[in-house]
C-alpha positions as semicolon CSV with decimal commas, in nm:
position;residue;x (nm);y (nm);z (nm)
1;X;2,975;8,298;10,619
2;X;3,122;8,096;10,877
3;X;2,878;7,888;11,068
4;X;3,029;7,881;11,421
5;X;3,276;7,836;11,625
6;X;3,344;7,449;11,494
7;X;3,560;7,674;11,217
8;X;3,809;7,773;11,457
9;X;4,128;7,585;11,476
10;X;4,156;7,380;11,715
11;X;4,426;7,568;11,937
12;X;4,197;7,919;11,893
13;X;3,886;7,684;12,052
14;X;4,108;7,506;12,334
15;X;4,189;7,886;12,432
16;X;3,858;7,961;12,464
17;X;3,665;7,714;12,608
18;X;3,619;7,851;12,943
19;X;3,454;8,178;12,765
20;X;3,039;8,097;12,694
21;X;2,956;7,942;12,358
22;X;2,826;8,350;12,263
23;X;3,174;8,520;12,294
24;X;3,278;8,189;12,097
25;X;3,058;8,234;11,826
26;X;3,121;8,611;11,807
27;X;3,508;8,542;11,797
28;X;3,407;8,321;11,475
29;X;3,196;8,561;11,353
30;X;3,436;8,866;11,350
31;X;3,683;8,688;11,113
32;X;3,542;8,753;10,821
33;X;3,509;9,101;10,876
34;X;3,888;9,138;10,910
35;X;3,950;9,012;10,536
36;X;3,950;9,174;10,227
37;X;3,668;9,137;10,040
38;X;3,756;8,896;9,830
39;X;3,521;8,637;9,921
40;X;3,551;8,246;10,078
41;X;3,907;8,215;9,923
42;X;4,006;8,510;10,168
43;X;3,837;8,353;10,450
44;X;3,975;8,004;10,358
45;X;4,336;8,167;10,367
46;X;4,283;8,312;10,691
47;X;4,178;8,010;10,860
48;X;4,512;7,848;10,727
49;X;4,718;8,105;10,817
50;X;4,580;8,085;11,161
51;X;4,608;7,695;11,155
52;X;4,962;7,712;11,111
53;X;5,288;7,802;11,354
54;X;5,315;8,058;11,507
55;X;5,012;8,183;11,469
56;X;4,858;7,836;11,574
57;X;5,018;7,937;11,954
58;X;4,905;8,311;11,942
59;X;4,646;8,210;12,206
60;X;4,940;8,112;12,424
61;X;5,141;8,318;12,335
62;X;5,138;8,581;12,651
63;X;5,099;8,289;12,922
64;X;5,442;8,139;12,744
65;X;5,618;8,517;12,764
66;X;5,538;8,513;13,094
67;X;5,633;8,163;13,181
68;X;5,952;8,197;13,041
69;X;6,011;8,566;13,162
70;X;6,032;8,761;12,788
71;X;5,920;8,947;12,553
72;X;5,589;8,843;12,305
73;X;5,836;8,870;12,035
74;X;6,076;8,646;12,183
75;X;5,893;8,378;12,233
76;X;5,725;8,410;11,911
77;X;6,023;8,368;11,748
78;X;6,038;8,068;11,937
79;X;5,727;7,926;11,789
80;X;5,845;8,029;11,450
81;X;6,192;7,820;11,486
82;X;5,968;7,535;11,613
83;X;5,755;7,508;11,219
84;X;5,997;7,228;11,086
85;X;6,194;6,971;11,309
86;X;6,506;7,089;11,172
87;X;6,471;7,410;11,422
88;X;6,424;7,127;11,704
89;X;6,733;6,975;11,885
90;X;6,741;6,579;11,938
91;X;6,771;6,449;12,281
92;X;6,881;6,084;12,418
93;X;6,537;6,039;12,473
94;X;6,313;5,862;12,180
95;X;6,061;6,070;12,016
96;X;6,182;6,409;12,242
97;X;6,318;6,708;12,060
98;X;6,366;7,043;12,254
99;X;6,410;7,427;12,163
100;X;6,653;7,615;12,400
101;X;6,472;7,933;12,523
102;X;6,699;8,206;12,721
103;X;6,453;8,292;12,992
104;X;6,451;8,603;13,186
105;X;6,544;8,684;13,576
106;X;6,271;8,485;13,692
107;X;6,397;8,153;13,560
108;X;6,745;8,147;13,682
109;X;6,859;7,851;13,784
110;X;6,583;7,681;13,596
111;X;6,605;7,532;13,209
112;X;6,345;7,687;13,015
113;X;6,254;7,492;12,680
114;X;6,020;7,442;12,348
115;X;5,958;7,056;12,378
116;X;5,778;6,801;12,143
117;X;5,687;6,477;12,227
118;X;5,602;6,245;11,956
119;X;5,264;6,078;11,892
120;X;5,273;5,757;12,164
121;X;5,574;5,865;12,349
122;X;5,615;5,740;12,671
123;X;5,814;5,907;12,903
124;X;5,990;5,754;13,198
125;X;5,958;5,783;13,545
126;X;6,085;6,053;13,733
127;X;6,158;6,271;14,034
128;X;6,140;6,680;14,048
129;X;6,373;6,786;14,256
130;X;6,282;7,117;14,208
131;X;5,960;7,271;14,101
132;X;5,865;7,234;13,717
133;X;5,615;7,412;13,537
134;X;5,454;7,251;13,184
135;X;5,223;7,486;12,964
136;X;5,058;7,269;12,679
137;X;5,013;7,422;12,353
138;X;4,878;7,121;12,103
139;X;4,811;6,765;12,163
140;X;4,779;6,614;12,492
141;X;4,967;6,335;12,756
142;X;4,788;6,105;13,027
143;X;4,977;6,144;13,322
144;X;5,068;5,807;13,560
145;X;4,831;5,933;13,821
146;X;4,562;5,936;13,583
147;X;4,545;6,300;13,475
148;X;4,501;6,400;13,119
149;X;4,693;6,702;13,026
150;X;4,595;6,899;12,717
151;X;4,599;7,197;12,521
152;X;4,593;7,550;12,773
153;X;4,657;7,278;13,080
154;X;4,962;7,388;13,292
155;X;5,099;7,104;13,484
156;X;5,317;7,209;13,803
157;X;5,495;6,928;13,923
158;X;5,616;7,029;14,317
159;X;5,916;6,971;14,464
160;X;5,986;6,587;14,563
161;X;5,655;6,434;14,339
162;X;5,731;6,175;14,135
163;X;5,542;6,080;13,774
164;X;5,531;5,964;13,411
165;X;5,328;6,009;13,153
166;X;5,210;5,903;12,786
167;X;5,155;6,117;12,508
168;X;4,824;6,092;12,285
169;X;4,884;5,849;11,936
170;X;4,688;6,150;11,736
171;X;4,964;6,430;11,727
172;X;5,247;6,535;11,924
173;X;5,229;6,708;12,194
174;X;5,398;7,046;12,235
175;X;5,456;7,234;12,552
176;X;5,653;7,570;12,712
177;X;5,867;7,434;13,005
178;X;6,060;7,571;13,276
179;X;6,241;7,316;13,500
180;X;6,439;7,299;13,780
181;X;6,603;6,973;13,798
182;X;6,491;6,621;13,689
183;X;6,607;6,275;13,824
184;X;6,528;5,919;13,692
185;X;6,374;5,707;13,899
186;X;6,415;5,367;13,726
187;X;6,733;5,174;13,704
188;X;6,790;5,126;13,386
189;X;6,718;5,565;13,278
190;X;6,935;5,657;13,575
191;X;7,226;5,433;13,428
192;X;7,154;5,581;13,106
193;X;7,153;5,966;13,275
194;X;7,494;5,852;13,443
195;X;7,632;5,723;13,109
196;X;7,538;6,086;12,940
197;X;7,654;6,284;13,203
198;X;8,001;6,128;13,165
199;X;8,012;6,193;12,826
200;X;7,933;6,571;12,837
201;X;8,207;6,588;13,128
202;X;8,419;6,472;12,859
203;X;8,373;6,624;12,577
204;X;8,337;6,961;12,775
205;X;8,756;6,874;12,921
């Protein structure tokens, strides 16, 4: 028998906290029921399954769809390419790995990514020049104006603002993006932006 809703993973209880501690404990509650009946060892691989990706995101998962502009199954699979850091693309940046997503109509002219900060990244500086929208599925960042930013948190960043941010030393952080633009703000990552954008130019000739 599960005691409460402490046994939920900890993405399933982010996703509900703004539902009253009840509807919590009834959520925890109704698990078991949904096993066979083959006791705690059931249960026990239940909870793991839901611990792990993708299900780990299915509370997200319909806020990311529509974030991105597809289907539940597309951005499932998503999630499901993100389980191992070999489905993750490097990036120039330290401790940042992205996951390509091909949004839908409503994104054009936006990028729309799967990224993952490591544990104590910081990231640099920087300017939107267009709007940017950040959905946070695990771990959390504390933004340079002093907001943290966690799990079921979507940070909009307007056109024109300007921040930073550092990611939690517990776990990576994970989040569904869709961006419009992003510049550098401090000398040395805008020589560095300069330096990469030269080399794609080249090796795209």
């Amino acid at each position: 028998m599960m005691r409460g809703d402490q046994d939920l993973p900890d993405a399933w209880r982010d996703a509900t906290e703004d539902d009253d501690p009840k509807s919590r404990r009834e959520l925890a509650g109704m698990l078991p029921e949904v096993l066979p009946r083959s006791g705690a060892s059931g249960l026990t691989r239940l909870l793991d399954a839901v611990s792990q990706v993708p299900l780990r995101y299915a509370p997200f998962l319909d806020r990311v769809a529509a974030l991105w502009d597809v289907s539940a199954e597309q951005a499932n699979a998503v999630f499901s390419q993100s389980k191992t850091l070999a489905g993750w693309k490097r990036t120039p940046l330290p401790g940042v790995r992205v996951i390509a997503v091909s949004g839908g109509p409503r994104t054009s002219g936006a990028e729309t990514f799967l990224v993952r900060f490591a544990p104590g990244t910081r990231f640099p500086r920087h300017r939107h020049p267009g709007h940017e929208s950040l959905l946070v599925l695990e771990g959390s960042y504390t933004d340079t104006n002093g907001r943290v930013v966690g799990p079921g948190d979507l940070h909009e960043m307007e056109p024109g603002t300007e921040h930073g941010f550092l990611v939690a030393k517990d776990s990576p952080c994970i989040g569904a993006v869709v961006q419009r633009g992003r510049e550098f703000t401090g000398n040395l990552m805008r020589i560095l932006a300069f330096l990469l954008d030269r080399k794609a130019q080249n090796s795209s000739a």
